[in-house]
C-alpha positions as CSV (number, residue, x, y, z in Angstrom):
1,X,-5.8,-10.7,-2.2
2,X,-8.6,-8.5,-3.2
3,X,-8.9,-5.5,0.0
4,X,-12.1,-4.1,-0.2
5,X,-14.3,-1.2,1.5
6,X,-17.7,-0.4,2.6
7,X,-19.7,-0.7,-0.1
8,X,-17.7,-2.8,-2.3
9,X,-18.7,-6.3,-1.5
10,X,-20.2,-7.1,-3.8
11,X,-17.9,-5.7,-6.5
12,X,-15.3,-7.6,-4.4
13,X,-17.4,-10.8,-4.5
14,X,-17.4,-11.0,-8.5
15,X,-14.0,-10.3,-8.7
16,X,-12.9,-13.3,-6.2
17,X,-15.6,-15.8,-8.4
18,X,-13.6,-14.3,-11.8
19,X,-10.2,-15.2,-10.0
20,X,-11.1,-18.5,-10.4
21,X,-10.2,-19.4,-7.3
22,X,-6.5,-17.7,-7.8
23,X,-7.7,-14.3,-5.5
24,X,-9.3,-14.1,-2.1
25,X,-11.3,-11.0,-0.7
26,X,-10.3,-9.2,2.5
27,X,-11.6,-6.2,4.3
28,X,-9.3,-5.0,7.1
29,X,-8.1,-2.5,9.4
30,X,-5.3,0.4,8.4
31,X,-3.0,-1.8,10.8
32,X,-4.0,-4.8,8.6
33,X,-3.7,-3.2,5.2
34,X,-0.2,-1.9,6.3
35,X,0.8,-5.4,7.5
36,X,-0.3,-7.4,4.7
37,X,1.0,-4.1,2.3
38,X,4.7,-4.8,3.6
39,X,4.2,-8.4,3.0
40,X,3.1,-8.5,-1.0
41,X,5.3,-8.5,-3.9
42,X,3.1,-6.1,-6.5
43,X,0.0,-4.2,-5.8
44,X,-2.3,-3.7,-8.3
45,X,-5.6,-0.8,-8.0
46,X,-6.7,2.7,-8.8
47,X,-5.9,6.1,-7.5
48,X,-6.6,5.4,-4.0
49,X,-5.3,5.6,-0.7
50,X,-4.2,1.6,-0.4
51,X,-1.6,2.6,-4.0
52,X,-0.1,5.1,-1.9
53,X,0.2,3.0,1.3
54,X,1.8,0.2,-1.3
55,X,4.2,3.0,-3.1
56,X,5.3,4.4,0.1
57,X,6.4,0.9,1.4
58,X,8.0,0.6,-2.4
59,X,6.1,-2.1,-3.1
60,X,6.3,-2.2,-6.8
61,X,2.1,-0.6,-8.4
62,X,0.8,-1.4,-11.6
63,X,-1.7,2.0,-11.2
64,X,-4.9,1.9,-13.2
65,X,-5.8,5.6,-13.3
66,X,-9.0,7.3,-15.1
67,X,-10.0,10.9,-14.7
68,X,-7.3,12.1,-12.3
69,X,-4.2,12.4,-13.5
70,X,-1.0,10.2,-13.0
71,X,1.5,13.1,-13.2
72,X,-0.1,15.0,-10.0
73,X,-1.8,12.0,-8.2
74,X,1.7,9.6,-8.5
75,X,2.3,6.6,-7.9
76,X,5.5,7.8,-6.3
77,X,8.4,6.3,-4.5
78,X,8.7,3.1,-6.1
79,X,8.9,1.2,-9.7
80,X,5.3,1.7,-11.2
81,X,3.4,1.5,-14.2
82,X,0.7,3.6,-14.7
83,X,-2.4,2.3,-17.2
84,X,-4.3,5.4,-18.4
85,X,-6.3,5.2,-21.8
86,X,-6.0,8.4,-24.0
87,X,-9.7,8.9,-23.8
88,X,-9.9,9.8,-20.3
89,X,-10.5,13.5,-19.6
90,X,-8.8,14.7,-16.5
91,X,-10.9,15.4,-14.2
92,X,-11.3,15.6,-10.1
93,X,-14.8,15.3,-9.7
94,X,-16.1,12.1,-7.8
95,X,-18.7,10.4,-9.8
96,X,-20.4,7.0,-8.9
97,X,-20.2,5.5,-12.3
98,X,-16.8,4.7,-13.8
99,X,-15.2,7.1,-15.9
100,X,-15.6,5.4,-19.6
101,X,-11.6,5.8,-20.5
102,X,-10.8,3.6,-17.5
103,X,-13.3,1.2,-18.4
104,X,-11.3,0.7,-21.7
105,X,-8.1,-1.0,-20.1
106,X,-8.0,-4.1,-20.4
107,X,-7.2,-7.2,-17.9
108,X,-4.5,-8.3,-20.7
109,X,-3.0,-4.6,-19.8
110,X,-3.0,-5.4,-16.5
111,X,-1.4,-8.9,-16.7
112,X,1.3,-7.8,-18.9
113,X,2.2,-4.7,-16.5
114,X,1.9,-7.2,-13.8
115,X,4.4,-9.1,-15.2
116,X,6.7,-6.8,-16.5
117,X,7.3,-5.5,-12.9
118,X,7.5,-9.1,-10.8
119,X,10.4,-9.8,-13.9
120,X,8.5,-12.2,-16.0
121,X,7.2,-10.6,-18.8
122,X,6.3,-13.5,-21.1
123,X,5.1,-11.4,-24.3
């Protein structure tokens, strides 16, 4: 499931064509993110409030941080791996573009984190 907010359709819309038909986009209520939260197996997004909704209800987060920092910002509560390039600056200013160290993780990262936390890391 890909959740999404206002203003992130379309961003939401070119992931789900990218999935390959393997992801489908939802936007939802609090009582609906919470509900569908308890129900997944791995959650897998940025420094937002939906990661702390998913660490709190120790669902296992592979956190993809950029300019705020890991150490102060968690994920807490629950097996994690944090994906943070050594490029990005800390920093707690809200921008609109991405910062550029985040853009440097790669989806290969992602997968392998992914993995490593469901129990089948293949390589």
């Amino acid at each position: 499931m890909i959740n999404y907010g206002p203003g992130e359709e379309e961003l939401a819309v070119a992931v789900e064509s990218a999935s390959a038909g393997a992801a489908r986009k939802i936007s939802c209520s609090i009582s609906e993110l919470i509900a569908l939260t308890r129900r997944s197996r791995l959650f897998i997004g940025g420094d937002t409030g939906p990661m702390h909704l998913a660490a709190a209800l120790q669902i296992p987060v592979v956190g993809i941080f950029g300019p705020t920092n890991p150490a102060r910002n968690g994920p807490f509560a629950t097996s994690s791996i944090v994906l943070r390039s050594a490029s990005s600056s800390t920093s707690h200013a809200r921008k609109r573009e991405p910062e550029k160290g985040l853009l440097e993780i790669s989806a290969d990262e992602v997968i392998a984190a992914a993995r490593k936390l469901l129990g089948g890391d293949h390589g």
